[in-house]
PDB file of N, CA, C and O in Angstrom, chain B, residues numbered from 101:
ATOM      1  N   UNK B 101       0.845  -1.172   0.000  1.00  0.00           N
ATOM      2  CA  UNK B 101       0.000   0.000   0.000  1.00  0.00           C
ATOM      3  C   UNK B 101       0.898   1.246   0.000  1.00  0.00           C
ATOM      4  O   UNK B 101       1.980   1.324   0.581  1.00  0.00           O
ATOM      5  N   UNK B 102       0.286   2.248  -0.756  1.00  0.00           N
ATOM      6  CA  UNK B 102       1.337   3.491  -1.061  1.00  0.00           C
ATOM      7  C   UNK B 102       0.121   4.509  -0.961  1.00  0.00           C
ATOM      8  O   UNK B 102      -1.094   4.392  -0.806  1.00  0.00           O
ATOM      9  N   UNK B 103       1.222   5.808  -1.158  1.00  0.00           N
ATOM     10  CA  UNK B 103       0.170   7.202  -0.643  1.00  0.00           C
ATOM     11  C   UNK B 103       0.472   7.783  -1.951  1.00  0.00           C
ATOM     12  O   UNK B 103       1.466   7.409  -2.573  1.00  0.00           O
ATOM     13  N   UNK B 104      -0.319   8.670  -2.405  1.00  0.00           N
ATOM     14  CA  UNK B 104       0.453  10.036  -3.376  1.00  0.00           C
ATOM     15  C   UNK B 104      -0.091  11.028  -2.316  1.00  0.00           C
ATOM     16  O   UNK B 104      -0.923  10.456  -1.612  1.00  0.00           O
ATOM     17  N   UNK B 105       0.112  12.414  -1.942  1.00  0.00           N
ATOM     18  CA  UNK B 105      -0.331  12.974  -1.333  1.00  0.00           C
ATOM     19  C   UNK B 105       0.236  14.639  -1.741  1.00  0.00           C
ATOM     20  O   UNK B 105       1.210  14.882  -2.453  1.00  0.00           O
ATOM     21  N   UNK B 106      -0.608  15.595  -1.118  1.00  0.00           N
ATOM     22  CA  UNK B 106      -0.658  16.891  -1.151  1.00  0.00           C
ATOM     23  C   UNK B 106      -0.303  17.771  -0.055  1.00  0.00           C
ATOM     24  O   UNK B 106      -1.091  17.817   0.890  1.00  0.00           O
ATOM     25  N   UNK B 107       0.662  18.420  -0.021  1.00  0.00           N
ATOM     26  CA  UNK B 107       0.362  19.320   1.803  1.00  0.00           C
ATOM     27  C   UNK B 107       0.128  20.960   1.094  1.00  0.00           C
ATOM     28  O   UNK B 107       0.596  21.463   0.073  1.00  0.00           O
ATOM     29  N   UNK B 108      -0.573  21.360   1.882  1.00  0.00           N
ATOM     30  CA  UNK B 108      -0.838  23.075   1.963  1.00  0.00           C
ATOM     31  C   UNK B 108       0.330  23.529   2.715  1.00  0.00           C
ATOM     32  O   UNK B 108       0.568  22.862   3.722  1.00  0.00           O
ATOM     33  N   UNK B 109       1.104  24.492   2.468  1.00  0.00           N
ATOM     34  CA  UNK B 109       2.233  25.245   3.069  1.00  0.00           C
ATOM     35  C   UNK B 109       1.847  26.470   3.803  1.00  0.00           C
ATOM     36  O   UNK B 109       0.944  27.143   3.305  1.00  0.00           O
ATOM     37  N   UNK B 110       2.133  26.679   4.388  1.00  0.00           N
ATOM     38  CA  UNK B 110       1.847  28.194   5.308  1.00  0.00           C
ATOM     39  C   UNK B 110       1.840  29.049   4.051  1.00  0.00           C
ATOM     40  O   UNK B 110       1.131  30.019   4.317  1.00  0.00           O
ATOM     41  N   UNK B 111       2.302  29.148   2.785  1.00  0.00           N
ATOM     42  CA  UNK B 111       2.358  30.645   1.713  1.00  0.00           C
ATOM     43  C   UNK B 111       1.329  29.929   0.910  1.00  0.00           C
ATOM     44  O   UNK B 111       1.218  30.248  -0.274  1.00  0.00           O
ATOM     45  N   UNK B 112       0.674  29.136   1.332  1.00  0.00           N
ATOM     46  CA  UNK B 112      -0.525  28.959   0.283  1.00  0.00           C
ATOM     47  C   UNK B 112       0.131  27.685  -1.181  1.00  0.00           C
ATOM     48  O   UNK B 112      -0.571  27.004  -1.929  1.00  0.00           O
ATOM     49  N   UNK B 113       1.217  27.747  -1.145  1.00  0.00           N
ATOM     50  CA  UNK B 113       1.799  26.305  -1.815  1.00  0.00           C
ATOM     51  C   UNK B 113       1.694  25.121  -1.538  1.00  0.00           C
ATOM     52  O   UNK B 113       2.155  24.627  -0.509  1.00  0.00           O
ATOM     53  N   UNK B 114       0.928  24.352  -2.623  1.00  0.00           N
ATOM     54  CA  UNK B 114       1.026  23.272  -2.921  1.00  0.00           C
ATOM     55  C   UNK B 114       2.321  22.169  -2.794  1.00  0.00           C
ATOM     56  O   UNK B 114       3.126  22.498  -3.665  1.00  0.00           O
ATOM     57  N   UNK B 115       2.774  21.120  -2.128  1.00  0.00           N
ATOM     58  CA  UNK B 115       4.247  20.400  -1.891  1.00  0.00           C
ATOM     59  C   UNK B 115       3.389  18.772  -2.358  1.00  0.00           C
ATOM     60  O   UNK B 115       2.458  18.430  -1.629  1.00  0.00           O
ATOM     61  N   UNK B 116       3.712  17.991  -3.391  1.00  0.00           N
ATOM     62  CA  UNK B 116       2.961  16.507  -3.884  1.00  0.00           C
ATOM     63  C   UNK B 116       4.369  15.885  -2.975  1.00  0.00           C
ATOM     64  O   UNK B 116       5.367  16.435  -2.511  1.00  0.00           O
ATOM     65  N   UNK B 117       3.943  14.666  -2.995  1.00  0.00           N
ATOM     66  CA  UNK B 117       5.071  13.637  -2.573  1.00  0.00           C
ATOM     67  C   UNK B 117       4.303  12.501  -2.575  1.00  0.00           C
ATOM     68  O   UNK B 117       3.095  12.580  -2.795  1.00  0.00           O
ATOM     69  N   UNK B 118       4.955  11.243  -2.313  1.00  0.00           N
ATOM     70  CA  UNK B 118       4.417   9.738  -2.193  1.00  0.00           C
ATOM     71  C   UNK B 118       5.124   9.214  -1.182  1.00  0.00           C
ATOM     72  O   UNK B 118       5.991   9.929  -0.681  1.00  0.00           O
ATOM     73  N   UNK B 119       4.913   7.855  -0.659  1.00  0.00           N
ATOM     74  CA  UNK B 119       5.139   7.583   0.302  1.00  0.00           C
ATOM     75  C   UNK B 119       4.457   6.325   1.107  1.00  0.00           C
ATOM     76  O   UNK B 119       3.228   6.265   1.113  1.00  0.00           O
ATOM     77  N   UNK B 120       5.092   5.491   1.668  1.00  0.00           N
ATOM     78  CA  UNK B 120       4.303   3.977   1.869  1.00  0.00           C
ATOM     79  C   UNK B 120       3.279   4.171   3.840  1.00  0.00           C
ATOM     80  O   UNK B 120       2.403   3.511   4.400  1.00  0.00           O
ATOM     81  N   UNK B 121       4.164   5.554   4.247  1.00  0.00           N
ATOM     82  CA  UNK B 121       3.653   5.485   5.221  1.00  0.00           C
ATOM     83  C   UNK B 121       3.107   7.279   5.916  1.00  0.00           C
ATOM     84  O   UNK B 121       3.562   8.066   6.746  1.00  0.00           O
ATOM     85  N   UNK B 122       1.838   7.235   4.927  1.00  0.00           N
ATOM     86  CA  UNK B 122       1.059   8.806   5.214  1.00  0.00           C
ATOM     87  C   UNK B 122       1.251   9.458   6.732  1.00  0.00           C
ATOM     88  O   UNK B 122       1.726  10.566   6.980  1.00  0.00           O
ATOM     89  N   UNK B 123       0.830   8.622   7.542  1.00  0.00           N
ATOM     90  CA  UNK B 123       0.914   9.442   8.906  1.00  0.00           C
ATOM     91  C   UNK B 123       2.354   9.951   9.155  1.00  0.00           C
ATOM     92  O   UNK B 123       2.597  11.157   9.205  1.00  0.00           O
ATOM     93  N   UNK B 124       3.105   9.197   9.279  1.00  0.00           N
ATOM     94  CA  UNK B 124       4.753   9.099   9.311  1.00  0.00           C
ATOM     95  C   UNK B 124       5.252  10.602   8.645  1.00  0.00           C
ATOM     96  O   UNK B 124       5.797  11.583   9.152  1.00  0.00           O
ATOM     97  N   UNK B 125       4.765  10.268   7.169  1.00  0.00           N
ATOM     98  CA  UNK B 125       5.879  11.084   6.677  1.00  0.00           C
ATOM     99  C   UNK B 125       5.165  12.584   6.441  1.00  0.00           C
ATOM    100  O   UNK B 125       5.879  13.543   6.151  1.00  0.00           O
ATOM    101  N   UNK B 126       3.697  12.729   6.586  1.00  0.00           N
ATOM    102  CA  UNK B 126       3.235  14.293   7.027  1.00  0.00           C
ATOM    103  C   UNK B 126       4.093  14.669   8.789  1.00  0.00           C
ATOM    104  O   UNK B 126       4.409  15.837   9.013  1.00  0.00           O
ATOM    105  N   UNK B 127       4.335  13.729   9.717  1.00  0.00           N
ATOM    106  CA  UNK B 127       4.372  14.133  11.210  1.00  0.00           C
ATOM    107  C   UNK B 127       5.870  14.213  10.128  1.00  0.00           C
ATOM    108  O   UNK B 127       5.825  15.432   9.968  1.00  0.00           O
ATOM    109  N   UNK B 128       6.875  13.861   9.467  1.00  0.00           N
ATOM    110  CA  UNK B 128       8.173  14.212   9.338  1.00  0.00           C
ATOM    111  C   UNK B 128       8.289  15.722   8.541  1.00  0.00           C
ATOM    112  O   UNK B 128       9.287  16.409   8.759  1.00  0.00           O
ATOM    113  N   UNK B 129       7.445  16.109   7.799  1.00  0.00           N
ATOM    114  CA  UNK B 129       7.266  17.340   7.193  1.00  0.00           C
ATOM    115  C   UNK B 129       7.001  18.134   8.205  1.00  0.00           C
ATOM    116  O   UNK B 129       7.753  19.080   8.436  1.00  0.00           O
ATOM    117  N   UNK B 130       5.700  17.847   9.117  1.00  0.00           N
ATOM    118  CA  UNK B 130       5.365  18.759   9.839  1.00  0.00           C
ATOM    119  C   UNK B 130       6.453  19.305  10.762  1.00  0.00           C
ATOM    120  O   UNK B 130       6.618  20.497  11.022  1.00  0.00           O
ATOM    121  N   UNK B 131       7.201  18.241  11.240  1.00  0.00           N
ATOM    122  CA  UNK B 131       8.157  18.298  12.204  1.00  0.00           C
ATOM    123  C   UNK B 131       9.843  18.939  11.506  1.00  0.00           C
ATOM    124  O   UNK B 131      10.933  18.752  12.046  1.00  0.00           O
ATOM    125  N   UNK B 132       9.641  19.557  10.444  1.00  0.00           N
ATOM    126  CA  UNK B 132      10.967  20.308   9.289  1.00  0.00           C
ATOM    127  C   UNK B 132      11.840  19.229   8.764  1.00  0.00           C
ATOM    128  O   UNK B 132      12.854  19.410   8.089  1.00  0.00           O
ATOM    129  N   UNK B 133      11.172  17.673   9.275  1.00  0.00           N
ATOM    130  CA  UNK B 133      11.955  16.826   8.939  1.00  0.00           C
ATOM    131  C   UNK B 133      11.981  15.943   7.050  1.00  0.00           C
ATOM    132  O   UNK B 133      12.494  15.034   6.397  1.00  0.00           O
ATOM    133  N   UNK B 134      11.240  16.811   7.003  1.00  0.00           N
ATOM    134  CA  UNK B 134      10.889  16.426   4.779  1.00  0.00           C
ATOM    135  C   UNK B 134      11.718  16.989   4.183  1.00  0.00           C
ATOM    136  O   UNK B 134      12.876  17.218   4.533  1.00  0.00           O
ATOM    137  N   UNK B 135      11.093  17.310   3.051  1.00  0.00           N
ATOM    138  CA  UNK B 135      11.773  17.990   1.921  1.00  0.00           C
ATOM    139  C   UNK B 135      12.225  19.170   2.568  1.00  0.00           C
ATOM    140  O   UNK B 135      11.700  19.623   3.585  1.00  0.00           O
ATOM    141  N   UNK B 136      13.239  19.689   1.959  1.00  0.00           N
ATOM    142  CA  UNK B 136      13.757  21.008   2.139  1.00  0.00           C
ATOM    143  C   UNK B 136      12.229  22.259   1.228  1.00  0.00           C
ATOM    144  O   UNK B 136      11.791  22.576   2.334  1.00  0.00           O
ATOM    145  N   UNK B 137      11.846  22.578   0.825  1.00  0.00           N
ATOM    146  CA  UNK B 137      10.673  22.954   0.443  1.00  0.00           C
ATOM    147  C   UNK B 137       9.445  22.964   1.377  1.00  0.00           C
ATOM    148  O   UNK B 137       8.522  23.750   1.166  1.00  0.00           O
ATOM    149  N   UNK B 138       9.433  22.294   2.170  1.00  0.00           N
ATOM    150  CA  UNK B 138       8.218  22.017   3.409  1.00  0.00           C
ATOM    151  C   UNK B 138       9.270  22.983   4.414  1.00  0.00           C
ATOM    152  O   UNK B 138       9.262  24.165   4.756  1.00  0.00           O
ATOM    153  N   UNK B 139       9.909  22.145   4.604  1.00  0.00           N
ATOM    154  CA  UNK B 139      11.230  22.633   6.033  1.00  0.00           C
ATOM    155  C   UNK B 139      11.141  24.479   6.067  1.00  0.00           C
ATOM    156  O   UNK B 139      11.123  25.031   7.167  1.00  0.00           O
ATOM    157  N   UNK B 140      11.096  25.243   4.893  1.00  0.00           N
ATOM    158  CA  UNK B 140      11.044  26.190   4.396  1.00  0.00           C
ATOM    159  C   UNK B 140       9.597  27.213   4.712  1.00  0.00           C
ATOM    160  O   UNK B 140       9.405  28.420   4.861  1.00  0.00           O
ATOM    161  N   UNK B 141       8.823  26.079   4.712  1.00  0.00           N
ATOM    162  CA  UNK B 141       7.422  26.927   4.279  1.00  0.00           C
ATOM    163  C   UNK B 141       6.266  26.195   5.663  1.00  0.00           C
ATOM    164  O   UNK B 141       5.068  26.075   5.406  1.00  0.00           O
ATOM    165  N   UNK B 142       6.693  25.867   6.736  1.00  0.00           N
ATOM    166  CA  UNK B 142       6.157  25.151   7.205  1.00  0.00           C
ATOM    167  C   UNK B 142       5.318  26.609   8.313  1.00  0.00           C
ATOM    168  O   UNK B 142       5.727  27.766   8.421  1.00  0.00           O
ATOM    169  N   UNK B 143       3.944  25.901   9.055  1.00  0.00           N
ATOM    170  CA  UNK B 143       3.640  24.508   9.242  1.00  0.00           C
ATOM    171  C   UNK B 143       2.773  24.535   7.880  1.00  0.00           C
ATOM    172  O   UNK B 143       2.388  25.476   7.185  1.00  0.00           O
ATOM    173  N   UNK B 144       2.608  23.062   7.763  1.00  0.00           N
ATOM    174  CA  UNK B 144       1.870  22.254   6.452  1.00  0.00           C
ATOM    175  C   UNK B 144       0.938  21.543   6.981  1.00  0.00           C
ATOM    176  O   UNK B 144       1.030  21.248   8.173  1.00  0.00           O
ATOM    177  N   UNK B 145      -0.444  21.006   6.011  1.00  0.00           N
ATOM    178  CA  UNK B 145      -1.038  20.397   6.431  1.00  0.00           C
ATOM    179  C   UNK B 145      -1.496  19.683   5.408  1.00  0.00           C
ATOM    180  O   UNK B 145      -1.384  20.307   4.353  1.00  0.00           O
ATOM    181  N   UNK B 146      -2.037  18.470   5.276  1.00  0.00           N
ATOM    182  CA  UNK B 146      -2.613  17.314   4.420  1.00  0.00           C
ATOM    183  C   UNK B 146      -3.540  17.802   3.603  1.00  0.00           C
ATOM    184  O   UNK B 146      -4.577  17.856   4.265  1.00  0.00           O
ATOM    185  N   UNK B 147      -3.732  18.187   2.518  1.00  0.00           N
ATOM    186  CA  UNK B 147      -4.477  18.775   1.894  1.00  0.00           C
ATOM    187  C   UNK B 147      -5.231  17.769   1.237  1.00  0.00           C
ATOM    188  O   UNK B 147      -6.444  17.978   1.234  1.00  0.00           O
ATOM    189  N   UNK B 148      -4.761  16.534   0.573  1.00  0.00           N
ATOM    190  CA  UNK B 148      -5.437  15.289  -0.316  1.00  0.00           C
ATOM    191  C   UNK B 148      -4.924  14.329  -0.329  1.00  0.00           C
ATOM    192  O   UNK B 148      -3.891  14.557  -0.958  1.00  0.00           O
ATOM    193  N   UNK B 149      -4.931  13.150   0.003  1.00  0.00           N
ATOM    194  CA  UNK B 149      -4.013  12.442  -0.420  1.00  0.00           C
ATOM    195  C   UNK B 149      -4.904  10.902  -0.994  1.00  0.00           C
ATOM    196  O   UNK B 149      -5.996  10.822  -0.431  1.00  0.00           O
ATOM    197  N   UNK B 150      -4.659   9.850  -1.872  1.00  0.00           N
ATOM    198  CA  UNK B 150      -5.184   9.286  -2.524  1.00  0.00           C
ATOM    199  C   UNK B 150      -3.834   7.864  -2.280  1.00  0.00           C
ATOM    200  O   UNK B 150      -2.611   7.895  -2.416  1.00  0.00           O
ATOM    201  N   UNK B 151      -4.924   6.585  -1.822  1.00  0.00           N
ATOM    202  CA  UNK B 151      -4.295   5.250  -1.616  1.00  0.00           C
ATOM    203  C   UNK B 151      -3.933   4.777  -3.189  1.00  0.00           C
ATOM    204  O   UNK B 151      -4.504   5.227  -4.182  1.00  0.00           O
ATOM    205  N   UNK B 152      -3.116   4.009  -3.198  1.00  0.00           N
ATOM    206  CA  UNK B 152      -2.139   3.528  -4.333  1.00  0.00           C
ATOM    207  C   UNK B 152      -1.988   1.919  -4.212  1.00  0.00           C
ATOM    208  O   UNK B 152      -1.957   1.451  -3.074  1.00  0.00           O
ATOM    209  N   UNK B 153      -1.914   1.233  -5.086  1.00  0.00           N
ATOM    210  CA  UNK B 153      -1.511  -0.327  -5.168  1.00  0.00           C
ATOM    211  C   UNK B 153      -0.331  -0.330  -4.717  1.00  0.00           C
ATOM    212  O   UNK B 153      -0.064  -1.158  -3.847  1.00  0.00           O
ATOM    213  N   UNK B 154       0.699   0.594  -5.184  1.00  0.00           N
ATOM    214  CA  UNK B 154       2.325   0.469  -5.370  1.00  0.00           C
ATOM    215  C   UNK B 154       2.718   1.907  -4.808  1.00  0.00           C
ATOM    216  O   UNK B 154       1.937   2.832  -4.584  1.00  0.00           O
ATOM    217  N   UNK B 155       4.280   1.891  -4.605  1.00  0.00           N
ATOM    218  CA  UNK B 155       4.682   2.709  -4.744  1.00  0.00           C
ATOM    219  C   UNK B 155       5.712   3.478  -6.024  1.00  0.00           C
ATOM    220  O   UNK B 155       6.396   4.501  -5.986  1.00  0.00           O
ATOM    221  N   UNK B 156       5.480   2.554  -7.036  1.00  0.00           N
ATOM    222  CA  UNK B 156       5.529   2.697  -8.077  1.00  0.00           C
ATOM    223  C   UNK B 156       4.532   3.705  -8.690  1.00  0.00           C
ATOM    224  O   UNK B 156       4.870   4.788  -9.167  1.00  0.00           O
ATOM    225  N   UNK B 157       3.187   3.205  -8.623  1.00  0.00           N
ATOM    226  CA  UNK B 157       2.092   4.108  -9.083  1.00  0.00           C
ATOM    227  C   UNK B 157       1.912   5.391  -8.184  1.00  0.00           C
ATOM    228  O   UNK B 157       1.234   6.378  -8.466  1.00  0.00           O
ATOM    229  N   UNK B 158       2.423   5.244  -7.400  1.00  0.00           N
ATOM    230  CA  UNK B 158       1.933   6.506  -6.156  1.00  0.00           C
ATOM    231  C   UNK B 158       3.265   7.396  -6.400  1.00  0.00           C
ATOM    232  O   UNK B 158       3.060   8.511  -5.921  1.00  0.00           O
ATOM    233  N   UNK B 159       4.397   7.314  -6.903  1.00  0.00           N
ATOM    234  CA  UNK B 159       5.674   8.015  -7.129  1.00  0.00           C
ATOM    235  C   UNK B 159       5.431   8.661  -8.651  1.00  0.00           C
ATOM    236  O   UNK B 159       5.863   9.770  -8.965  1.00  0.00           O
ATOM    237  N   UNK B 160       4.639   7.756  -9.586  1.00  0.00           N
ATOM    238  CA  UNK B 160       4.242   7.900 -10.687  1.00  0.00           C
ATOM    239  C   UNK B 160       2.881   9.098 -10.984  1.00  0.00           C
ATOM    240  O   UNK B 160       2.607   9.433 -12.136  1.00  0.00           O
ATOM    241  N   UNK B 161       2.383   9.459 -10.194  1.00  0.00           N
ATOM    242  CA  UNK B 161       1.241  10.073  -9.585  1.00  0.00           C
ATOM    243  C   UNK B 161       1.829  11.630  -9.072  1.00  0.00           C
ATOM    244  O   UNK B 161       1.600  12.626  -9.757  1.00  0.00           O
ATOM    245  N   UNK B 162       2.449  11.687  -8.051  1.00  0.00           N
ATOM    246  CA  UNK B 162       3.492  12.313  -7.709  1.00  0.00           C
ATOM    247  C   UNK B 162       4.172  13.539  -8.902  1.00  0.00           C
ATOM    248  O   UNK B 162       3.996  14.682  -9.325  1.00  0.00           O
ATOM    249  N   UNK B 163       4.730  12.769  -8.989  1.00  0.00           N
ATOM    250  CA  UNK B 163       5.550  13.361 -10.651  1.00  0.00           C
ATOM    251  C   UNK B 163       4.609  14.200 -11.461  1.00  0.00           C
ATOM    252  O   UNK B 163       4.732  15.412 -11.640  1.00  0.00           O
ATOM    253  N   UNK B 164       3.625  13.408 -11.946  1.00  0.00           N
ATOM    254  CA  UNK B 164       2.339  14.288 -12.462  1.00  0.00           C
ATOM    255  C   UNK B 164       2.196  15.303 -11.883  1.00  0.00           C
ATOM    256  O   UNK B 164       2.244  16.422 -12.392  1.00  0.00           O
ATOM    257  N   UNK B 165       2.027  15.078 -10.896  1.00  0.00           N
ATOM    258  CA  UNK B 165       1.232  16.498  -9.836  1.00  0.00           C
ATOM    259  C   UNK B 165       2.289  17.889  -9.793  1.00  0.00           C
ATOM    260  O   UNK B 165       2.078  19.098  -9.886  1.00  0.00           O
ATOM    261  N   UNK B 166       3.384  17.148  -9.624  1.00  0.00           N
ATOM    262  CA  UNK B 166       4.489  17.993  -9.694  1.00  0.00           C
ATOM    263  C   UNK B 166       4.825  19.025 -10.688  1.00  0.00           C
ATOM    264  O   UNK B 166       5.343  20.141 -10.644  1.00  0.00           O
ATOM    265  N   UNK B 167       4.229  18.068 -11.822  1.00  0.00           N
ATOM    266  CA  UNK B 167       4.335  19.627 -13.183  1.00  0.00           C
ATOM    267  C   UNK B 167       3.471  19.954 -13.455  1.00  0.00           C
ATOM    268  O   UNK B 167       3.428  20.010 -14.684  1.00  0.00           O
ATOM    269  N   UNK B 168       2.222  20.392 -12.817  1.00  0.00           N
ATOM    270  CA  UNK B 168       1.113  20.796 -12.931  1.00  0.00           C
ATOM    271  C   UNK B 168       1.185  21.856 -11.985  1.00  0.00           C
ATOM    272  O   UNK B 168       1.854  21.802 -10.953  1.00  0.00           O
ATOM    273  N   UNK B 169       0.243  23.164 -12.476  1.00  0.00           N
ATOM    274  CA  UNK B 169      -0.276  24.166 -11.857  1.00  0.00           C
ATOM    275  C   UNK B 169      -0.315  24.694 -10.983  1.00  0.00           C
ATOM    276  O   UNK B 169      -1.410  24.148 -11.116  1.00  0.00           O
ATOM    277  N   UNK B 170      -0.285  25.204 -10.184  1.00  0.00           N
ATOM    278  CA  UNK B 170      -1.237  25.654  -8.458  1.00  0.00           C
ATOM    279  C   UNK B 170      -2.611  25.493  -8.528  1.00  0.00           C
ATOM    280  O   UNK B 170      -3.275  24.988  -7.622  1.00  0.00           O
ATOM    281  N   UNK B 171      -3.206  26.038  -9.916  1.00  0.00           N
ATOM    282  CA  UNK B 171      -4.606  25.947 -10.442  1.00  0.00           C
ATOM    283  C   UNK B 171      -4.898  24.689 -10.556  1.00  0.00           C
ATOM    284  O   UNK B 171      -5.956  24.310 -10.054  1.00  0.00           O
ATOM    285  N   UNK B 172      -4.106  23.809 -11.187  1.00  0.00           N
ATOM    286  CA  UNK B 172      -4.983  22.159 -11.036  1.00  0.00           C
ATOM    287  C   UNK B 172      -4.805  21.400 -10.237  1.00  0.00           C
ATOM    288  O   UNK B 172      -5.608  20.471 -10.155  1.00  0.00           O
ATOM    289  N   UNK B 173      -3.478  21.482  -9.145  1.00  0.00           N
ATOM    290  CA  UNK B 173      -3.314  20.869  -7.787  1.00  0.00           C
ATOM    291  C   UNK B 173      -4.699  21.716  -7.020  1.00  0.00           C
ATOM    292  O   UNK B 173      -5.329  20.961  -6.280  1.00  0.00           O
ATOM    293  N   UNK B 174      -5.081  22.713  -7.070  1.00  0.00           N
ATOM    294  CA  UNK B 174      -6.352  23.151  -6.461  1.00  0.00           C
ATOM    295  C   UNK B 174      -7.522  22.481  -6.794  1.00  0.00           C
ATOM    296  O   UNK B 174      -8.417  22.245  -5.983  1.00  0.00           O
ATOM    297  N   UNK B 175      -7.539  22.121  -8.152  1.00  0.00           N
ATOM    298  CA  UNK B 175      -8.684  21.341  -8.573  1.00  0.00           C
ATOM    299  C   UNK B 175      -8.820  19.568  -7.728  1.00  0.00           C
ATOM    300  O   UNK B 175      -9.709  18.964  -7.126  1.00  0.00           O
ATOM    301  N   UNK B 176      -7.599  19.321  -8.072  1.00  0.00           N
ATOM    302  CA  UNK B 176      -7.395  17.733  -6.871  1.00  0.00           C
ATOM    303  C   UNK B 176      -7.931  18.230  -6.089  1.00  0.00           C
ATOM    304  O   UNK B 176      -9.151  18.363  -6.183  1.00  0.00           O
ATOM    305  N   UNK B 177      -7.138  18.763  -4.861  1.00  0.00           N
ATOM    306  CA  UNK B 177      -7.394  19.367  -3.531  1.00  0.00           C
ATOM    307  C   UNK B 177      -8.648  19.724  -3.019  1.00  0.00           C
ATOM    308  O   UNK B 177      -9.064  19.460  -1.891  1.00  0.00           O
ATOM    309  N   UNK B 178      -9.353  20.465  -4.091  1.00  0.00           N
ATOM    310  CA  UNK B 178     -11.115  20.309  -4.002  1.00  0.00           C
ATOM    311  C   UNK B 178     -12.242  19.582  -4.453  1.00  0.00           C
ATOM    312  O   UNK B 178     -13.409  19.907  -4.670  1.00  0.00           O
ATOM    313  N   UNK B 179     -11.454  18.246  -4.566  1.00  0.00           N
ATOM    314  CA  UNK B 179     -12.047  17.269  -5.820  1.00  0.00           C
ATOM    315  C   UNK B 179     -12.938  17.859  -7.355  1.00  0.00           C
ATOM    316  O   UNK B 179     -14.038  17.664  -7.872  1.00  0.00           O
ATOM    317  N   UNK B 180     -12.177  18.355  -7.537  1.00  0.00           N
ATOM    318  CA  UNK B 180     -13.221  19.866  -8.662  1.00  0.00           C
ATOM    319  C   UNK B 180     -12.565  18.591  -9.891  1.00  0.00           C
ATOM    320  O   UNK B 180     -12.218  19.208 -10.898  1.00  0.00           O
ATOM    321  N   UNK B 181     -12.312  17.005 -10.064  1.00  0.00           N
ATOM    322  CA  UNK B 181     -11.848  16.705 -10.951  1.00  0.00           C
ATOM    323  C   UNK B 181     -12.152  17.042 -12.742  1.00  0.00           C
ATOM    324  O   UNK B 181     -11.444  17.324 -13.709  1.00  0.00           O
ATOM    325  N   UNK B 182     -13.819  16.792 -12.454  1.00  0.00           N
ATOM    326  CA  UNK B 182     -14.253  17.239 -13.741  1.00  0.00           C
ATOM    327  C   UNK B 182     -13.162  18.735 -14.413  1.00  0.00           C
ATOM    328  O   UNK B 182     -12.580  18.838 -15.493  1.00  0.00           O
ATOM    329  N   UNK B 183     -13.204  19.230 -13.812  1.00  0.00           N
ATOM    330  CA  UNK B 183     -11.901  20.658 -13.910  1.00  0.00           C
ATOM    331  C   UNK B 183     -10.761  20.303 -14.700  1.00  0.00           C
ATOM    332  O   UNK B 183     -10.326  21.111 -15.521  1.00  0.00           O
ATOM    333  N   UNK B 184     -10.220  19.160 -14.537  1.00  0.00           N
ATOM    334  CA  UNK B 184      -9.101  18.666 -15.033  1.00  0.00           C
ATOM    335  C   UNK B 184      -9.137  18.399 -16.370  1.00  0.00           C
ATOM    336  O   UNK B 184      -8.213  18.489 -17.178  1.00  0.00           O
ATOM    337  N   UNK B 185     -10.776  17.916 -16.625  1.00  0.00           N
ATOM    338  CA  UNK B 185     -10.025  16.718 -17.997  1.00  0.00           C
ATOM    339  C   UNK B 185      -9.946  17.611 -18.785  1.00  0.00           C
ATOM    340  O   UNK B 185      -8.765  17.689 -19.124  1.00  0.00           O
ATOM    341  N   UNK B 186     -10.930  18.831 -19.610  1.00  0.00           N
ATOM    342  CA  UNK B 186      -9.935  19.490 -20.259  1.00  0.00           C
ATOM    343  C   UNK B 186      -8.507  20.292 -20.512  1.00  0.00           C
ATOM    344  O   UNK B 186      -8.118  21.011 -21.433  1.00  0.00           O
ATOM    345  N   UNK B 187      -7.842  19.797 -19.152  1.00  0.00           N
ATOM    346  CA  UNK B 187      -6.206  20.266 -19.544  1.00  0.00           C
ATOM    347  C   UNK B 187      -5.328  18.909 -18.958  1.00  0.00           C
ATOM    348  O   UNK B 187      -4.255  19.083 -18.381  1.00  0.00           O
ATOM    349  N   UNK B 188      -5.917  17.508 -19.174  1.00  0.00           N
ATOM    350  CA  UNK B 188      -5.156  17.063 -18.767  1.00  0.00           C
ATOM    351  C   UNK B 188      -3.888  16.471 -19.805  1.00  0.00           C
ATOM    352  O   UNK B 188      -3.391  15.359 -19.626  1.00  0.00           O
ATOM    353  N   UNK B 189      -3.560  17.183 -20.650  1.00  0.00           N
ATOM    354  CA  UNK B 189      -2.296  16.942 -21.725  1.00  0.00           C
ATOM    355  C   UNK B 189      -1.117  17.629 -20.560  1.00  0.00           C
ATOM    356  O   UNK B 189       0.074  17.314 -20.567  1.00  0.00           O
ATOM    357  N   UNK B 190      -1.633  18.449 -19.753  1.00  0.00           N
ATOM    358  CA  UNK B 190      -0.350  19.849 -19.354  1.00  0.00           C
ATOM    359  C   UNK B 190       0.511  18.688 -17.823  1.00  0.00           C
ATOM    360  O   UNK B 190       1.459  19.129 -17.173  1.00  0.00           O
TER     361      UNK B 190
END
């Protein structure tokens, strides 16, 4: 079992990541212990996060999210998916 997940940053930024163990590794962000990008912008909080078969698919997921928008990580984040499918080439 794997995570893809979302945190809200104190400046209103979006941070994606994946991860086999959700509670764990938000209390390691929360705690400045994540990415240097969280560590930065903290405190953070769980904004979405979505269960995975793998952590293959959930790293794969991730990545996506990563080159996408503020505008369509908002659309996840508010399940606004319908929102997506016309830009999901970007």
């Amino acid at each position: 079992m794997a995570f893809t997940y979302i945190l809200e940053c104190a400046d209103g930024s979006y941070y994606a990541g994946s991860t086999t163990d959700l509670e764990r590794r938000v209390a390691q962000h929360a705690a400045g212990e994540g990415a240097a990008y969280t560590r930065r912008r903290r405190p953070v909080k769980l904004a979405w996060s979505m269960q995975m078969d793998s952590i293959a698919e959930a790293y794969y997921l991730e990545k996506k999210l990563q080159g996408w928008s503020r505008a369509k990580r908002r659309c996840v984040v508010e399940g606004r998916y319908a929102d997506l499918k016309s830009n999901m080439k970007e």
